[in-house]
C-alpha positions in Angstrom: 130.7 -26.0 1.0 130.3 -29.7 1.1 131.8 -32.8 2.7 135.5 -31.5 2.9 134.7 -28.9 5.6 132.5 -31.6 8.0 135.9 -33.2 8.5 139.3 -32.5 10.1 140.3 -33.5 6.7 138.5 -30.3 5.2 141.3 -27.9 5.7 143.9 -30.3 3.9 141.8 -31.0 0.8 141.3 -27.2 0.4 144.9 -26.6 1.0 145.3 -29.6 -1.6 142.6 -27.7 -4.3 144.5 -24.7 -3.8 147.9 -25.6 -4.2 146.6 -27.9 -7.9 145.0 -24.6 -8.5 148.4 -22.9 -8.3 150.2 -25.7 -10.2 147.9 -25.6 -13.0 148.3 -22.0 -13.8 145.2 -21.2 -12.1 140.2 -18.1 -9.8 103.7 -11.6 -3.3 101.9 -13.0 -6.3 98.7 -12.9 -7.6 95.9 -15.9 -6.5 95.3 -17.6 -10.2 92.3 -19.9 -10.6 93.2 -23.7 -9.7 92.9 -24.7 -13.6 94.8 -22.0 -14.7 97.4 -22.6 -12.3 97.9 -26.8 -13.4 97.7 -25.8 -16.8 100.5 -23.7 -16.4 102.5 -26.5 -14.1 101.7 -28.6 -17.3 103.3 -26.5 -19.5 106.6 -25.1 -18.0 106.8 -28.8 -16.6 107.0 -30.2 -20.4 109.2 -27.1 -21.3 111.6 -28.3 -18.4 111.7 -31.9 -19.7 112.1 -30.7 -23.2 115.8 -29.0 -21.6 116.7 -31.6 -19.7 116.4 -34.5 -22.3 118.8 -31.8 -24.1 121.3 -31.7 -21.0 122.0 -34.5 -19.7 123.3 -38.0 -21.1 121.2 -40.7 -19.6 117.5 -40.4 -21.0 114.6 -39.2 -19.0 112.7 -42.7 -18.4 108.9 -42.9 -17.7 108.5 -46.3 -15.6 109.2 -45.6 -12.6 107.0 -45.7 -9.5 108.4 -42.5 -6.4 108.2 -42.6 -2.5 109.6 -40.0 -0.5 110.9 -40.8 3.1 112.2 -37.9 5.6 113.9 -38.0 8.8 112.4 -40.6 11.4 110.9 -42.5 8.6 113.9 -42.9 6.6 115.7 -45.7 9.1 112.7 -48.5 8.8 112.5 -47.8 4.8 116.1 -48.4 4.2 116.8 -51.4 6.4 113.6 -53.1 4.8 114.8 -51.9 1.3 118.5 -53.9 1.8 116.8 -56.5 3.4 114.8 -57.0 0.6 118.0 -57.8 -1.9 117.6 -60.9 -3.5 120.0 -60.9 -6.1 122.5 -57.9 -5.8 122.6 -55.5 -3.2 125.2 -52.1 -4.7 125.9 -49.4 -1.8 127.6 -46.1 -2.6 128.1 -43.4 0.3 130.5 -41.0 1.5 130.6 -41.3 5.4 130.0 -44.9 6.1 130.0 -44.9 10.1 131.0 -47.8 12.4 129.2 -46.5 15.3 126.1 -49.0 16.3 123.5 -48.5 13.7 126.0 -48.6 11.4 127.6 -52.2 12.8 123.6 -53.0 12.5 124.1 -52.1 8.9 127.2 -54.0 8.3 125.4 -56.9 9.6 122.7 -56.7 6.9 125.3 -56.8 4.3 127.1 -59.8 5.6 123.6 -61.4 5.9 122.8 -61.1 2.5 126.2 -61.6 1.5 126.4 -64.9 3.1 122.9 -66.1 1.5 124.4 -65.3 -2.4 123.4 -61.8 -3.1 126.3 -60.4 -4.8 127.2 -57.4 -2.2 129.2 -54.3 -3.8 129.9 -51.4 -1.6 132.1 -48.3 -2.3 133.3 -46.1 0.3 135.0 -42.6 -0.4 138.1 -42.5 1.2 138.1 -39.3 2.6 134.5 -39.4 4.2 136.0 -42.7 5.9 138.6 -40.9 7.3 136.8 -38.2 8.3 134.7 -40.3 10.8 137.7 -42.9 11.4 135.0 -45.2 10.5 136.1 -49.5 10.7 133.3 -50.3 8.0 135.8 -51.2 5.5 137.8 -53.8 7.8 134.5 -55.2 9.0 133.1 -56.0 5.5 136.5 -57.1 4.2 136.9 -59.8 6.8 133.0 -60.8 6.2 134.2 -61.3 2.6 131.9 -58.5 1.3 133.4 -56.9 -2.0 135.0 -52.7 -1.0 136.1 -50.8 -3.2 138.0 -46.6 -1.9 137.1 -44.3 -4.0 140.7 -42.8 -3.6 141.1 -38.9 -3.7 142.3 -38.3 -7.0 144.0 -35.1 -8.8 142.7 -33.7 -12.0 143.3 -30.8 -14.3 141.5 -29.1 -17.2 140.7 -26.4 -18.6 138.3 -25.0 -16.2 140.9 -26.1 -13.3 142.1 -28.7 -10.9 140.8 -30.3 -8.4 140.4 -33.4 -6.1 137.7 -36.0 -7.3 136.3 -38.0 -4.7 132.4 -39.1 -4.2 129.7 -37.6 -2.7 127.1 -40.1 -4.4 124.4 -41.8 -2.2 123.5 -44.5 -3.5 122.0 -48.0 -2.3 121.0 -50.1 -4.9 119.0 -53.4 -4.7 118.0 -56.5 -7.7 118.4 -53.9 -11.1 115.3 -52.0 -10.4 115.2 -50.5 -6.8 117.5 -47.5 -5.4 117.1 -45.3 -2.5 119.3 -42.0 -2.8 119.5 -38.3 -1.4 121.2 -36.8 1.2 121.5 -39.7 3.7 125.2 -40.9 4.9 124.9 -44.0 7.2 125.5 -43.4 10.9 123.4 -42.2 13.9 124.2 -38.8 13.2 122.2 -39.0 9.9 119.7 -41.5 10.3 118.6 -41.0 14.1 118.9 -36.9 14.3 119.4 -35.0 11.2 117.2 -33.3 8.9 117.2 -35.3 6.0 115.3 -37.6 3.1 115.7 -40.6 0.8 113.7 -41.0 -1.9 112.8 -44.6 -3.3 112.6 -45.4 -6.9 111.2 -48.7 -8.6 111.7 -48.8 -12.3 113.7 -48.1 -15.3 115.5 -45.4 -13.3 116.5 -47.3 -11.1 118.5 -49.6 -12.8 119.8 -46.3 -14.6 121.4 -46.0 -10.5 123.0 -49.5 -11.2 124.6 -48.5 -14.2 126.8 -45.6 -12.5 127.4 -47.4 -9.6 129.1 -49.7 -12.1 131.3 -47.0 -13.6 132.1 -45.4 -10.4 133.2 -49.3 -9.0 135.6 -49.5 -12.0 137.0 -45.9 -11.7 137.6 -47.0 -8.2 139.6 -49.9 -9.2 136.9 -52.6 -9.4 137.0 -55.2 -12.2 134.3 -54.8 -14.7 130.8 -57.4 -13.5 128.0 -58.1 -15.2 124.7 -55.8 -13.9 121.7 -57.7 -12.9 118.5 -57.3 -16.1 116.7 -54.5 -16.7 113.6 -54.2 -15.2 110.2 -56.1 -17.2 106.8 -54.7 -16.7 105.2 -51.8 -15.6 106.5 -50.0 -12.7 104.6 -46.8 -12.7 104.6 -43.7 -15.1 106.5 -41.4 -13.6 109.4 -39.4 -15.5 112.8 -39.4 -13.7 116.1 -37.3 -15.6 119.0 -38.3 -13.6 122.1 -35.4 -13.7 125.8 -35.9 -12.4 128.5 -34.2 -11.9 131.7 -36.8 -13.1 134.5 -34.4 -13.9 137.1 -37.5 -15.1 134.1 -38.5 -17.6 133.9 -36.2 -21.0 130.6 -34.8 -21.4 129.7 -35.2 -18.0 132.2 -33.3 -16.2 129.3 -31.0 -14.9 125.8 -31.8 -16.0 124.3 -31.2 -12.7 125.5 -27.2 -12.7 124.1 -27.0 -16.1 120.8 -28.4 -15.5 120.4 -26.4 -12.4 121.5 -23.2 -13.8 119.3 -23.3 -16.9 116.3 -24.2 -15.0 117.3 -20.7 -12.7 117.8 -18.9 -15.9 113.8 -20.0 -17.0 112.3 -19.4 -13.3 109.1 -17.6 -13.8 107.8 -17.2 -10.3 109.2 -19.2 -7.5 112.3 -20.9 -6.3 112.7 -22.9 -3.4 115.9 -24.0 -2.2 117.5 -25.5 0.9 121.5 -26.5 1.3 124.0 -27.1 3.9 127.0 -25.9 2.1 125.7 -22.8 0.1 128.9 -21.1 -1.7 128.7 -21.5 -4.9 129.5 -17.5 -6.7 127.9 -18.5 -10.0 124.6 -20.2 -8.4 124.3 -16.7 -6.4 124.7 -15.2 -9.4 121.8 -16.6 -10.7 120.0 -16.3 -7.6 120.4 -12.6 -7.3 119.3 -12.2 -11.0 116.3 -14.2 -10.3 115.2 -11.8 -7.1 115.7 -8.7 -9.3 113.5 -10.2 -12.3 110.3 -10.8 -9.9 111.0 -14.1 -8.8 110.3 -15.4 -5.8 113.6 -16.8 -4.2 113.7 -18.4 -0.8 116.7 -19.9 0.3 117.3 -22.4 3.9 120.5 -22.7 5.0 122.0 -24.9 7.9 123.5 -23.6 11.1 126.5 -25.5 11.2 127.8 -26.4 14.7 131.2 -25.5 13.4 131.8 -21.9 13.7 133.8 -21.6 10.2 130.7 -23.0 8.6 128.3 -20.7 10.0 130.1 -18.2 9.0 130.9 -19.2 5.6 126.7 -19.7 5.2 126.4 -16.4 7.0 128.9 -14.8 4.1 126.8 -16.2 1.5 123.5 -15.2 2.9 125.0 -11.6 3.4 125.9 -11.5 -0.4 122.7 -12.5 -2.0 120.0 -11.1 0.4 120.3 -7.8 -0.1 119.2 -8.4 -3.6 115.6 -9.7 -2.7 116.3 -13.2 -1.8 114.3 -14.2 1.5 116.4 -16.5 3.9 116.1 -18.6 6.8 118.1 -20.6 9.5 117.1 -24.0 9.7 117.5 -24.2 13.8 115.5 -27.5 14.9 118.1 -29.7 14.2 121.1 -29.9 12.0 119.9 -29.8 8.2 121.6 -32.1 6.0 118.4 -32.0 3.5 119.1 -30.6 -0.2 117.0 -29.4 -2.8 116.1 -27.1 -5.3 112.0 -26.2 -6.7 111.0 -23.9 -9.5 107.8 -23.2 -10.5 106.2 -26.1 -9.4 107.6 -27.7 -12.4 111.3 -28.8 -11.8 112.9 -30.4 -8.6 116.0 -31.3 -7.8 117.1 -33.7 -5.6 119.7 -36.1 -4.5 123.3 -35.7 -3.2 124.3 -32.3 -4.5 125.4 -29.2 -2.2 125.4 -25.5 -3.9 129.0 -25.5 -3.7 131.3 -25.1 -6.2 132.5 -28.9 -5.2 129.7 -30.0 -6.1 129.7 -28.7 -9.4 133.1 -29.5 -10.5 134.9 -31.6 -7.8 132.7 -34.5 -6.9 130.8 -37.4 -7.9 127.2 -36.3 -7.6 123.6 -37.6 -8.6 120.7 -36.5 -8.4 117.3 -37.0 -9.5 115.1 -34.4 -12.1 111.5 -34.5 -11.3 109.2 -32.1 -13.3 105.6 -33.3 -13.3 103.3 -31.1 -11.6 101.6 -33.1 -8.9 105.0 -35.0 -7.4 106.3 -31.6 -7.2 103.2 -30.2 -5.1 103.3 -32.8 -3.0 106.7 -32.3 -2.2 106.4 -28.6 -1.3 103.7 -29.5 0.8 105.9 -32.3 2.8 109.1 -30.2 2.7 109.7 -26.6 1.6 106.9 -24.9 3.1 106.6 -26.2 6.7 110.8 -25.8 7.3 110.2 -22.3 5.7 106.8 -21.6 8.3 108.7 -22.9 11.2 112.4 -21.7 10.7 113.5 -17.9 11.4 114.3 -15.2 8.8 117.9 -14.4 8.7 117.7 -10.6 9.7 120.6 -8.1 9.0 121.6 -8.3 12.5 122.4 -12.2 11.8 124.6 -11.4 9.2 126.5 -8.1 11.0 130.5 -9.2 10.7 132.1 -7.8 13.6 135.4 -6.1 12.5 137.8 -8.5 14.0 135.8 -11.0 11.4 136.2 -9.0 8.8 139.3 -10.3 7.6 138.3 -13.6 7.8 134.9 -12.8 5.9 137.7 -11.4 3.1 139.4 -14.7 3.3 136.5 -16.6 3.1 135.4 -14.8 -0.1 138.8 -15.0 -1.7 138.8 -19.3 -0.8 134.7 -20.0 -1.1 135.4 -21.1 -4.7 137.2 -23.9 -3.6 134.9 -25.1 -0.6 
């Protein structure tokens, strides 16, 4: 599941999805010394790099200096990070939200705006409507540049769908992003369960680059991006996967890079995702479990009973093949990732839904060296996991006047 279903719009743009469908012709481990165990990181990490360099179309870059923000910390970060624009200041989300923080937003963009930085933002049409949001009005009559991403139809071989964007993406002077999870509003910044990661370097500007192309599919003109970055940022390597289903070669880069990194797992996955639906990625999962590997899985208790139970459907599908699972309860988890052996995380806009993989405009980030990935675990994974509860079979018993909903669900979570 991703974006459609946190809207009144979700139920139409499924309905939509289906009916293009129709059209189209249309379906516990041993302790290992500390040595050994970095040594190993080392290796499977440069065996992961080795793939993705293989996988994906932009190159893996090395300059690049990583922060990681979550939840309460995330607000100060990002309004010092646009603040900071001195040149261009690029903005890409899916629910923009005119609520008071993000009016306090909006008045950072005019700022800048007014004081020469060239300011880009592009809104996706459906999250807008979703949250009957004014941002686009406001910045329009501040004479900031908007482009919709309009919901648009596509068929190939694989399918149809509706392309809209998920991407989050804000963007400052060629060499400075912040993306993840995070839409703007108080609902995200002030109480959800969520990160932004900060990234100075050639990767960044990488950022710039799609923004760029996603502008001029959106009906932007064609502008000039500000330089490449000079000097040294920092040494660490940064793969950046999307899923682009109107670009050739790219349609799903994102589902590939995940799925072949499952495919290698050797001990440990770690994986956490508000819309979880995907067959294919359970697939894997499942296979994973029954191989020896350690699979742990955090999914979000929606507030919306048909996403509950859509989560609670997937969890009752892949647990009984080994993979652990918990609810993350505290608050509501917007936070997505994926973490294999310590050597290969994935992070950035991405759901494991099959939208995600097909439908949307996705990016994230492909991290693989040893010690950023420890570190993460460490500030992420493994407290949600020590603090969340275990989904138990009596969490995932479907009453019989569910059951054929739980039918529908499975014959519709393709599309969702």
């Amino acid at each position: 599941m991703t974006m459609m279903t946190k809207s009144r719009g979700s139920l139409r743009h499924i309905a939509v999805a289906l009916a293009l469908m129709v059209l189209a012709g249309c379906g516990a481990n041993p302790v290992t010394p500390a040595g050994t165990a970095l040594s190993g990181a080392s290796a499977r990490a440069t065996e992961m790099a080795q793939r993705i360099r293989q996988s994906v179309h932009r190159p893996v870059t090395t300059n690049n200096r990583l922060s990681l923000t979550v939840d309460r910390e995330v607000l100060p970060a990002f309004m010092d990070h646009l603040r900071s624009a001195r040149h261009s200041l690029y903005m890409q989300t899916f629910e923009f939200w005119s609520d008071a923080l993000g009016r306090r937003i909006c008045d950072i963009l005019v700022d800048r705006h007014k004081a020469g930085v060239d300011v880009r933002v592009i809104l996706d049409q459906i999250g807008q409507n979703h949250v009957d949001s004014k941002v686009e009005r406001i910045l329009r009559q501040a004479g900031v540049a908007v482009q919709v991403y309009r919901a648009t139809p596509y068929v190939r071989k694989s399918g149809a769908g509706l392309n809209i964007t998920h991407r989050k993406l804000y963007l400052v002077d060629g060499d400075k992003a912040m993306t993840g999870g995070m839409n703007l509003g108080e609902k995200y910044l002030y109480h959800a369960h969520d990160m932004l990661w900060r990234v100075d370097g050639d990767a960044a500007w990488i950022m710039h680059d799609e923004f760029r192309l996603d502008w001029i599919r959106a009906g932007g003109k064609a502008f000039d991006l500000p330089l490449r970055p000079h000097g040294s940022y920092g040494q660490e390597h940064v793969g950046i996967a999307v899923t682009s289903p109107r670009e050739r070669g790219r349609e799903s880069e994102i589902r590939k890079v995940l799925f072949e990194a499952i495919d290698k797992a050797a001990t440990r996955i770690d994986m956490a995702y508000p819309f979880f639906s995907d067959d294919a990625l359970m697939t894997r999962l499942k296979a994973a479990a029954k191989r020896g590997v350690q699979v742990r899985v955090i999914l979000t208790t929606h507030d919306r009973e048909i996403l509950r139970k859509l989560n609670k459907w997937s969890a009752k599908q892949i647990r009984p093949a080994g993979v652990q699972m918990h609810w993350y309860d505290k608050s509501y988890a917007h936070i997505k990732y994926t973490v294999i052996d310590d050597a290969f995380l994935l992070v950035g806009s991405s759901n494991g839904d099959t939208l995600t993989f097909e439908n949307n405009q996705e990016l994230d980030l492909i991290l693989t060296e040893p010690a950023r990935i420890s570190s993460f675990r460490v500030r992420v994974p493994d407290p949600d996991w020590s603090t969340t509860p275990e989904i138990s079979d009596a969490d995932l018993d479907f009453p019989w006047y569910d059951k054929p909903l739980a039918g529908f669900l499975e014959l519709i979570d393709y599309y969702m």
